[in-house]
PyMOL Python script that loads the backbone (N, CA, C, O; Angstrom):
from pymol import cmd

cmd.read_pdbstr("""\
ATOM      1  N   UNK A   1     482.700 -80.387 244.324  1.00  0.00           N
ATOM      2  CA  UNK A   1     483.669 -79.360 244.639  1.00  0.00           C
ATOM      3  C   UNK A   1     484.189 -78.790 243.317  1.00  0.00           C
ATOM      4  O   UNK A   1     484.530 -79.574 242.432  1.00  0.00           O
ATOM      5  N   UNK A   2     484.279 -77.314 243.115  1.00  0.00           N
ATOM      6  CA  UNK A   2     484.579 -76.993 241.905  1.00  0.00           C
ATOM      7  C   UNK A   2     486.337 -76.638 242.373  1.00  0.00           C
ATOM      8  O   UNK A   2     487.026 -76.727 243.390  1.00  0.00           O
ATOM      9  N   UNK A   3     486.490 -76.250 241.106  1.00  0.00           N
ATOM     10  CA  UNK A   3     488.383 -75.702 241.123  1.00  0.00           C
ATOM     11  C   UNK A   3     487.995 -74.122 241.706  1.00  0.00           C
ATOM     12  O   UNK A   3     488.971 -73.372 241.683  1.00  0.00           O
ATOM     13  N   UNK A   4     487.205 -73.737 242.026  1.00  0.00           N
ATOM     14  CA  UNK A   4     487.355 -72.565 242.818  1.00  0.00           C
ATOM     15  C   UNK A   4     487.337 -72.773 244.047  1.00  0.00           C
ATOM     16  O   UNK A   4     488.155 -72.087 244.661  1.00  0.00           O
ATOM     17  N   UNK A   5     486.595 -73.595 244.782  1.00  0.00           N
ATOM     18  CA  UNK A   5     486.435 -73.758 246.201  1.00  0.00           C
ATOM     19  C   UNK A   5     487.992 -74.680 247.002  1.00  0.00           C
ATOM     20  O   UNK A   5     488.283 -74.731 248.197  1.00  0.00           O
ATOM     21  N   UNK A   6     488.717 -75.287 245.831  1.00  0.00           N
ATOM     22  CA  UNK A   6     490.091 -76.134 245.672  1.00  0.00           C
ATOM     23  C   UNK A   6     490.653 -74.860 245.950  1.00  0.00           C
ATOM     24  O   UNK A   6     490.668 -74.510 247.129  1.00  0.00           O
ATOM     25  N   UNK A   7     491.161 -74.033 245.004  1.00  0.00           N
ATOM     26  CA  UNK A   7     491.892 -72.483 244.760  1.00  0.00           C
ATOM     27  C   UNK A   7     491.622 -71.828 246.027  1.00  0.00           C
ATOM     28  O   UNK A   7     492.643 -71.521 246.644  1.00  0.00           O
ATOM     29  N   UNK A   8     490.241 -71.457 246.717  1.00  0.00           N
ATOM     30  CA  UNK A   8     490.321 -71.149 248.022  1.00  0.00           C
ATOM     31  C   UNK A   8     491.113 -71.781 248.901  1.00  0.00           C
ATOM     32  O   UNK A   8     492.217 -71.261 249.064  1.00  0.00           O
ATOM     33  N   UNK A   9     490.874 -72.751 249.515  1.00  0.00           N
ATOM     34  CA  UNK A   9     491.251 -73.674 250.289  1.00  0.00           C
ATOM     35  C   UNK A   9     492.885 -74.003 250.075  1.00  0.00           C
ATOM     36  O   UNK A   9     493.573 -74.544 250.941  1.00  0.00           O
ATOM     37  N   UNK A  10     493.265 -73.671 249.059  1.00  0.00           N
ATOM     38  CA  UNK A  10     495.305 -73.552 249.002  1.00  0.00           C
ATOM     39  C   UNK A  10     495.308 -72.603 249.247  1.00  0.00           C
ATOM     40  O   UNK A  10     496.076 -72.474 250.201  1.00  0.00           O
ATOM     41  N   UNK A  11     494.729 -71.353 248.871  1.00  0.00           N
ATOM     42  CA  UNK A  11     495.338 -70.097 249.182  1.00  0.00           C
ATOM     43  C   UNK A  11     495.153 -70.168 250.651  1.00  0.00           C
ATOM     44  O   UNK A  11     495.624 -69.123 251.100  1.00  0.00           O
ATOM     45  N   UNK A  12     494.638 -70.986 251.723  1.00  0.00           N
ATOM     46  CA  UNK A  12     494.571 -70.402 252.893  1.00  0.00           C
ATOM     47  C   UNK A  12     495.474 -71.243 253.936  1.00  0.00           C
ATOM     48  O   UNK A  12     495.565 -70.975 255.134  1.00  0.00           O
ATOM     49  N   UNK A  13     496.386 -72.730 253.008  1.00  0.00           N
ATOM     50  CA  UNK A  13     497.244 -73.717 253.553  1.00  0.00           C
ATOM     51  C   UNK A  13     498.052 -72.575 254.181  1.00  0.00           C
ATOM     52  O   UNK A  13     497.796 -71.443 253.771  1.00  0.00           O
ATOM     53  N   UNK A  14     498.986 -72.721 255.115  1.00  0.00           N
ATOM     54  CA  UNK A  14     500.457 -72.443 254.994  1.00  0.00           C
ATOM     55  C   UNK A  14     501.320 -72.590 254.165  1.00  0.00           C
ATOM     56  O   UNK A  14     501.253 -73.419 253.259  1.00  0.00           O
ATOM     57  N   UNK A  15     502.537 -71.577 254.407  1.00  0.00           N
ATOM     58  CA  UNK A  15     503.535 -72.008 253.134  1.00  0.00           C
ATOM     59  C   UNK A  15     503.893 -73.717 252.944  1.00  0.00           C
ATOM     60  O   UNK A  15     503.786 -74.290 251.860  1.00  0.00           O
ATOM     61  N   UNK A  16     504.360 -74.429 254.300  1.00  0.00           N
ATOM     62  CA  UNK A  16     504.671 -75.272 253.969  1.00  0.00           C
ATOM     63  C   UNK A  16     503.903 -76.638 253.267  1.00  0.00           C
ATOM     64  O   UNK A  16     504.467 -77.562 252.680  1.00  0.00           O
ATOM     65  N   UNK A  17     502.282 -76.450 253.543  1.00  0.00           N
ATOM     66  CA  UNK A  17     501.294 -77.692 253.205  1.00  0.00           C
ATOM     67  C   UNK A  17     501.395 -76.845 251.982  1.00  0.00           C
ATOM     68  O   UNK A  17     501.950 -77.640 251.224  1.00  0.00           O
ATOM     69  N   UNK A  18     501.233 -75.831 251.344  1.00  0.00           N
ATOM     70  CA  UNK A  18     501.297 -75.311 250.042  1.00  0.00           C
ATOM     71  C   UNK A  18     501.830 -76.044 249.458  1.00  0.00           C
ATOM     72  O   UNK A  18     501.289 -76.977 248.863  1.00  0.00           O
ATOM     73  N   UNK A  19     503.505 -75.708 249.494  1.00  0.00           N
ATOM     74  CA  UNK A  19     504.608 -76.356 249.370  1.00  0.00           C
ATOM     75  C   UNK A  19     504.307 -77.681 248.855  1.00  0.00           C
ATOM     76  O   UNK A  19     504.428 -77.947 247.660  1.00  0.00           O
ATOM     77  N   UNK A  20     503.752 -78.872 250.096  1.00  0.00           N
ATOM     78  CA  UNK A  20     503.634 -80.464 249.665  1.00  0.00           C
ATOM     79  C   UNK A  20     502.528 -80.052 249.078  1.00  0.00           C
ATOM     80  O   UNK A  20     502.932 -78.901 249.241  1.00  0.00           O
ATOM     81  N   UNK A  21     501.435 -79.888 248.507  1.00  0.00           N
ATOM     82  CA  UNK A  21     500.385 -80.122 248.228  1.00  0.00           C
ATOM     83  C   UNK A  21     500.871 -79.491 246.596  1.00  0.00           C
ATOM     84  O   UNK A  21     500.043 -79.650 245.699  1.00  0.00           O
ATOM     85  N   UNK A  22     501.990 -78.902 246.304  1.00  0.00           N
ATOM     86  CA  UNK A  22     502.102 -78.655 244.929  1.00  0.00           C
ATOM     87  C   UNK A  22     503.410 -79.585 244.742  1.00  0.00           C
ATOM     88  O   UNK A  22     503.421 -80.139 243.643  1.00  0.00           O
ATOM     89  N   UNK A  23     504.249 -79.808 245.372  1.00  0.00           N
ATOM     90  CA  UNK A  23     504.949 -81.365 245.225  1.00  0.00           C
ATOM     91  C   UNK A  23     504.181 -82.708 244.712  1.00  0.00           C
ATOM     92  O   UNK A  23     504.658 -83.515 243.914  1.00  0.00           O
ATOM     93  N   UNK A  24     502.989 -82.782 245.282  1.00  0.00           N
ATOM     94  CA  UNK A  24     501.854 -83.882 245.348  1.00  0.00           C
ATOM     95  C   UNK A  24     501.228 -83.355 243.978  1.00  0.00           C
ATOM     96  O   UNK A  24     500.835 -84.449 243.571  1.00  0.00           O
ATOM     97  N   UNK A  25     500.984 -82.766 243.322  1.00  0.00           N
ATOM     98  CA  UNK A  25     500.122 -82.422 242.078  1.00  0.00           C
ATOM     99  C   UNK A  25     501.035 -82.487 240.634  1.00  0.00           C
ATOM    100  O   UNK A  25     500.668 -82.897 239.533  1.00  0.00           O
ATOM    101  N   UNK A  26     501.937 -82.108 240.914  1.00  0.00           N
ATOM    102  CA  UNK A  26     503.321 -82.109 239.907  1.00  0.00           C
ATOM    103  C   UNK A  26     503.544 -83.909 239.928  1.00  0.00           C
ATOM    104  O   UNK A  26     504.245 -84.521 239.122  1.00  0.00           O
ATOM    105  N   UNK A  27     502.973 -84.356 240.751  1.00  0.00           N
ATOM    106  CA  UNK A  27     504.194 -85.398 240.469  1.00  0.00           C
ATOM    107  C   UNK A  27     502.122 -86.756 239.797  1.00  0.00           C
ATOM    108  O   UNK A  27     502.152 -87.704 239.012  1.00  0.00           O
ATOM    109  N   UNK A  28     501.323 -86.413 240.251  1.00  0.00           N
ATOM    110  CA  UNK A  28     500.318 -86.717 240.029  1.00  0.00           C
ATOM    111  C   UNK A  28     499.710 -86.357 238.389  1.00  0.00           C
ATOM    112  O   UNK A  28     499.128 -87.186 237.689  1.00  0.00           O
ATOM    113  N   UNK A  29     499.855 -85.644 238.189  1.00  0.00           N
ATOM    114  CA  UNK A  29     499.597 -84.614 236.796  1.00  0.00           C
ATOM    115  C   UNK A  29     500.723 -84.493 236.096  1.00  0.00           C
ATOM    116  O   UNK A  29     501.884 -84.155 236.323  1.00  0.00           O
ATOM    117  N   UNK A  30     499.767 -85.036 234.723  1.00  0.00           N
ATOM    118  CA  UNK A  30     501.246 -85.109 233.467  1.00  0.00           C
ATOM    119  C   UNK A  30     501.246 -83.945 233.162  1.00  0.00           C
ATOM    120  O   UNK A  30     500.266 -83.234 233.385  1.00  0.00           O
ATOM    121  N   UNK A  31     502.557 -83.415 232.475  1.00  0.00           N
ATOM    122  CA  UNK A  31     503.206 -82.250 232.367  1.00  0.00           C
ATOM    123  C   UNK A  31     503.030 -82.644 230.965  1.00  0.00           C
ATOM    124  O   UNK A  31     502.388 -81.744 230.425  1.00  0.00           O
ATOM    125  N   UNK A  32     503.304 -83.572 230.130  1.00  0.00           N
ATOM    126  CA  UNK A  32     503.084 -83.251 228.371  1.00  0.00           C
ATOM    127  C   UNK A  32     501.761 -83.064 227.943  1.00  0.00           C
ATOM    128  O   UNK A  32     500.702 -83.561 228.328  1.00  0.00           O
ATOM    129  N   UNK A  33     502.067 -82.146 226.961  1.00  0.00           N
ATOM    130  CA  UNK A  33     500.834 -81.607 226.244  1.00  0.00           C
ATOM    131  C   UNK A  33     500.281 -83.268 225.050  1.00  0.00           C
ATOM    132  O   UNK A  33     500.803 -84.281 224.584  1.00  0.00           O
ATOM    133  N   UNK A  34     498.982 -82.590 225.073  1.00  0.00           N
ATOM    134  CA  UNK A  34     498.205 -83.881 224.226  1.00  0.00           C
ATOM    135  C   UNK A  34     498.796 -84.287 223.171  1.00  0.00           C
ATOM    136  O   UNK A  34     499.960 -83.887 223.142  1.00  0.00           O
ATOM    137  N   UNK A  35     498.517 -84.876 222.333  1.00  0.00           N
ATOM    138  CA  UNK A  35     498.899 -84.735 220.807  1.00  0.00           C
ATOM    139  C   UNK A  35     497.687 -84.119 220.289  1.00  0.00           C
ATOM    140  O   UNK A  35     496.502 -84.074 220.620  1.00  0.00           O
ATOM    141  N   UNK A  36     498.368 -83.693 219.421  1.00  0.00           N
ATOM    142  CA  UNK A  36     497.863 -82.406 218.129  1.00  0.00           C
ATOM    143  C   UNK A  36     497.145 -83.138 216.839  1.00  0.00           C
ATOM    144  O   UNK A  36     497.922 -82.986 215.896  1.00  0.00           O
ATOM    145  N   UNK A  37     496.317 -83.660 216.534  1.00  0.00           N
ATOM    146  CA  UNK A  37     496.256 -84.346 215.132  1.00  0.00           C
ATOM    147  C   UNK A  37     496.365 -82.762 214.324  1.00  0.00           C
ATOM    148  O   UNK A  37     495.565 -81.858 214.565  1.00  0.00           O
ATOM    149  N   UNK A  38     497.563 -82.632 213.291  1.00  0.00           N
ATOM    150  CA  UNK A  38     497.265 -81.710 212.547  1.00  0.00           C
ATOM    151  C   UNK A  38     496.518 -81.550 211.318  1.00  0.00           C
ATOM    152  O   UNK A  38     497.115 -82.196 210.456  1.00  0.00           O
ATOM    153  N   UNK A  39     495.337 -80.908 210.759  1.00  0.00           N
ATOM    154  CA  UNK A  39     494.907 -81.114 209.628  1.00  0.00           C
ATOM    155  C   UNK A  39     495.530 -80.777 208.122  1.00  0.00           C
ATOM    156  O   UNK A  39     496.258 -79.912 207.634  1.00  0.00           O
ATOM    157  N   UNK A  40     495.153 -81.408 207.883  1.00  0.00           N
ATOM    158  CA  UNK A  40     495.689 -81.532 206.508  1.00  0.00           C
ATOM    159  C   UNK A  40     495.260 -79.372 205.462  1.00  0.00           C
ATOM    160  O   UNK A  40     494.358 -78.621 205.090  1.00  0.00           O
ATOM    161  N   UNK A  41     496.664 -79.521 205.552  1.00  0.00           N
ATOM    162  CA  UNK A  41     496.573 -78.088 204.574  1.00  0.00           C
ATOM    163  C   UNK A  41     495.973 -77.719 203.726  1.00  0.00           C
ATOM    164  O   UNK A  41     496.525 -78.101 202.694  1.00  0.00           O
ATOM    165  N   UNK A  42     494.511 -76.782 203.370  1.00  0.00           N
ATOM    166  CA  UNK A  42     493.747 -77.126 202.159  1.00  0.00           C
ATOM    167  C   UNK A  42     495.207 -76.194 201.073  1.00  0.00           C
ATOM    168  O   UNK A  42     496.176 -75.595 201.541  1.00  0.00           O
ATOM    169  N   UNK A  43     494.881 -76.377 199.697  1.00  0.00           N
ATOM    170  CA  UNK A  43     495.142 -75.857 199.056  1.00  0.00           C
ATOM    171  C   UNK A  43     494.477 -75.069 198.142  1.00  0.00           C
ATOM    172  O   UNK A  43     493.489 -75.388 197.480  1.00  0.00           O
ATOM    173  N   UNK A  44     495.387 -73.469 198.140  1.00  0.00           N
ATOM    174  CA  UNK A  44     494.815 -72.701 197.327  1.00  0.00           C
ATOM    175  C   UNK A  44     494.361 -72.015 196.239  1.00  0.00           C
ATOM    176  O   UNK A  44     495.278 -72.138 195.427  1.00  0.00           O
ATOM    177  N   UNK A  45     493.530 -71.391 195.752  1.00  0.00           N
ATOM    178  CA  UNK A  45     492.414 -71.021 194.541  1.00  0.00           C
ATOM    179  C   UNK A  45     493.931 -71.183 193.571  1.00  0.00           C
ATOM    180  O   UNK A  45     493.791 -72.002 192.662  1.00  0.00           O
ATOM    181  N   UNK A  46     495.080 -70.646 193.624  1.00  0.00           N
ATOM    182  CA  UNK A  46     495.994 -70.695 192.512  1.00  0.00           C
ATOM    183  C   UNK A  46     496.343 -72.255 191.985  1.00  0.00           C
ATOM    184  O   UNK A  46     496.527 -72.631 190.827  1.00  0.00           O
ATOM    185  N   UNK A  47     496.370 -73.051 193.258  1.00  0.00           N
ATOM    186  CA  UNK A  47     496.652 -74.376 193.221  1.00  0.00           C
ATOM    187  C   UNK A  47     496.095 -75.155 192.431  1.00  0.00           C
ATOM    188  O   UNK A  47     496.528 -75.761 191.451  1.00  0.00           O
ATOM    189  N   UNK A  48     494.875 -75.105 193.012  1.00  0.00           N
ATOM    190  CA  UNK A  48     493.573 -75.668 192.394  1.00  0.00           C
ATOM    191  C   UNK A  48     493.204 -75.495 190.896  1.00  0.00           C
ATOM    192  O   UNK A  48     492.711 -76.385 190.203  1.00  0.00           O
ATOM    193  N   UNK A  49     493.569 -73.962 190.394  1.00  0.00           N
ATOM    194  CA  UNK A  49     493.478 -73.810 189.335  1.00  0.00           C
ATOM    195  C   UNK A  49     494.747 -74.263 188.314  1.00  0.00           C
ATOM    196  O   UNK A  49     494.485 -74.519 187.139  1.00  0.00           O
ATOM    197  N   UNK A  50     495.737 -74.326 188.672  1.00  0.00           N
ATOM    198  CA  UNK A  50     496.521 -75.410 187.847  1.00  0.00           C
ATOM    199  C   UNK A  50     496.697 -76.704 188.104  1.00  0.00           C
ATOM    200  O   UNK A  50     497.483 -77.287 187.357  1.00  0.00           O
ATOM    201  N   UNK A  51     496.096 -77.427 189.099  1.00  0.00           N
ATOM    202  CA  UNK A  51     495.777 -78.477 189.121  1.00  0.00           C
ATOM    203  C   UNK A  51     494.856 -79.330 187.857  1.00  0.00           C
ATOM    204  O   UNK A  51     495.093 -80.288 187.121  1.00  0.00           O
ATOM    205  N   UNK A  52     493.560 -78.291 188.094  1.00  0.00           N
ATOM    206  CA  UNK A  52     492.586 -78.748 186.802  1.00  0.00           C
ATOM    207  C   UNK A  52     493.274 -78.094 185.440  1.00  0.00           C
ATOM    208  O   UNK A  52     492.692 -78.519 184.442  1.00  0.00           O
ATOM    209  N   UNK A  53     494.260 -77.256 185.152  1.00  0.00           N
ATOM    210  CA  UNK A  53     494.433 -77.179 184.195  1.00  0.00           C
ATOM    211  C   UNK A  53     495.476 -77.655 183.515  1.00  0.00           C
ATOM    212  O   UNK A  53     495.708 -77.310 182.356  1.00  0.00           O
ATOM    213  N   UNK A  54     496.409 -78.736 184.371  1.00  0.00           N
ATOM    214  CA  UNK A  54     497.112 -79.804 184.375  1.00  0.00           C
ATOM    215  C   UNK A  54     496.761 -80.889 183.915  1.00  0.00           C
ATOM    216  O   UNK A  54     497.019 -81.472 182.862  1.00  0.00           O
ATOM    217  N   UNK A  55     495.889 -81.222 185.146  1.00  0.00           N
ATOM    218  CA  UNK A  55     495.752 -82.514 184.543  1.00  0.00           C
ATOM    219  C   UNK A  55     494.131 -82.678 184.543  1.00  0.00           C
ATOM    220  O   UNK A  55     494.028 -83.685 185.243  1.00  0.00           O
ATOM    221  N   UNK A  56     492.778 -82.302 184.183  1.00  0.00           N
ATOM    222  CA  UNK A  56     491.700 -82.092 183.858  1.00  0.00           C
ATOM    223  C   UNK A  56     491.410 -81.711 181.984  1.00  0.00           C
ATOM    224  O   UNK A  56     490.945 -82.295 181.005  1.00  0.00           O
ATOM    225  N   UNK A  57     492.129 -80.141 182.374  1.00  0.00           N
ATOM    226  CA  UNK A  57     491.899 -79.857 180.930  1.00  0.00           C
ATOM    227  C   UNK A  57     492.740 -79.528 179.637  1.00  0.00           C
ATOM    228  O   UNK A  57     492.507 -78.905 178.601  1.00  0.00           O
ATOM    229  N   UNK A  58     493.895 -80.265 180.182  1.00  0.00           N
ATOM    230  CA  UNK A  58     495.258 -80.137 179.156  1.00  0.00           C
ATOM    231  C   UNK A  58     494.255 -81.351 178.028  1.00  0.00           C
ATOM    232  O   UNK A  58     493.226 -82.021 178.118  1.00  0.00           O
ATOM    233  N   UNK A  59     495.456 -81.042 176.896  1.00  0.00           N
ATOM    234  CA  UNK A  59     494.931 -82.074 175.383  1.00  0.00           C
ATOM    235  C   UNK A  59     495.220 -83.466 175.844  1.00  0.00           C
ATOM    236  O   UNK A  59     494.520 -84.479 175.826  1.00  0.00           O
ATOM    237  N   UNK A  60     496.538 -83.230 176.296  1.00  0.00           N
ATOM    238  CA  UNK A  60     496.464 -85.125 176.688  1.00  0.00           C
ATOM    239  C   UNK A  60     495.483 -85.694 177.316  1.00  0.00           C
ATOM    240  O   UNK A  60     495.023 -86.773 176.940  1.00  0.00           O
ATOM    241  N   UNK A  61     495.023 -85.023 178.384  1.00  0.00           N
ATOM    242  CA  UNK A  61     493.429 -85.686 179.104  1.00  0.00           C
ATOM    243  C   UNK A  61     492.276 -85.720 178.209  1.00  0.00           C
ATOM    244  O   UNK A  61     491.490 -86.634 177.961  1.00  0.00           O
ATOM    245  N   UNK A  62     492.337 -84.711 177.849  1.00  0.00           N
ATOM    246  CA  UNK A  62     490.768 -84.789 176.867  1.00  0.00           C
ATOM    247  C   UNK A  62     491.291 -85.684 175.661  1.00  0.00           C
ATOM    248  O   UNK A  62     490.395 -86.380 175.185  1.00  0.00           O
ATOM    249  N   UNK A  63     492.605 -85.833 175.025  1.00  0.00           N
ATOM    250  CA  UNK A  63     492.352 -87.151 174.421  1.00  0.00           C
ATOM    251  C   UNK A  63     492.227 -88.397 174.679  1.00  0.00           C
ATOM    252  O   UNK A  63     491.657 -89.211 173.953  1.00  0.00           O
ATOM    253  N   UNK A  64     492.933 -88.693 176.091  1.00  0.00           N
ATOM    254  CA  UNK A  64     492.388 -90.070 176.129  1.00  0.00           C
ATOM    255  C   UNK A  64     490.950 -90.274 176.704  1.00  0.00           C
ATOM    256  O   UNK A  64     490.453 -91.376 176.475  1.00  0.00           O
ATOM    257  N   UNK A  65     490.188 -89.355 177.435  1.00  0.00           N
ATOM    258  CA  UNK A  65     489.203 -89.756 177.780  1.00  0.00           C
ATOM    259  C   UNK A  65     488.340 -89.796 176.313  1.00  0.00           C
ATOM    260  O   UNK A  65     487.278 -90.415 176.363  1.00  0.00           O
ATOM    261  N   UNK A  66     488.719 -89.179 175.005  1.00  0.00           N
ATOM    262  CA  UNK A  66     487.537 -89.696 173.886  1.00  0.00           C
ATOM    263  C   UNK A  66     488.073 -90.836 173.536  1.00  0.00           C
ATOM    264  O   UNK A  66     487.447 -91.786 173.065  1.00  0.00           O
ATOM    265  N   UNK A  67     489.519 -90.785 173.797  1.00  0.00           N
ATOM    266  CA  UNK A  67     489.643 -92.524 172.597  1.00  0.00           C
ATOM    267  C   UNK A  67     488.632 -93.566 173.676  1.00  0.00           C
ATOM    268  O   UNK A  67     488.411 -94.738 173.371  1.00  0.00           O
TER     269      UNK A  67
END
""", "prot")
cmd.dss("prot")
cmd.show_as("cartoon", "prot")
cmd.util.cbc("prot")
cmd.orient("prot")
């Protein structure tokens, strides 16, 4: 049975089996939404570029990586 042949078959209840039959679904069916995993924010070309020029290619890095 698909959710269309369901959707028929209410639209043709009476008001009142309408009525219970959406009493009966509300109380059957959760009302909260899923959880969301949110992803992680990339960061952008400006970011990135003072990132590496922080801490990649400043003097303090390039000196300790020769000592």
């Amino acid at each position: 049975m698909t959710a269309q042949d369901v959707y028929n078959i209410a639209k043709a209840l009476p008001k009142e089996e309408y009525i219970h039959l959406y009493a009966m679904l509300q109380g059957s069916l959760s009302t909260t939404q899923p959880n969301v995993i949110k992803k992680a924010t990339l960061i952008t070309d400006l970011q990135a570029q003072q990132y590496l020029l922080k801490n990649i290619f400043s003097e303090e890095s390039i000196k300790n990586r020769i000592k």
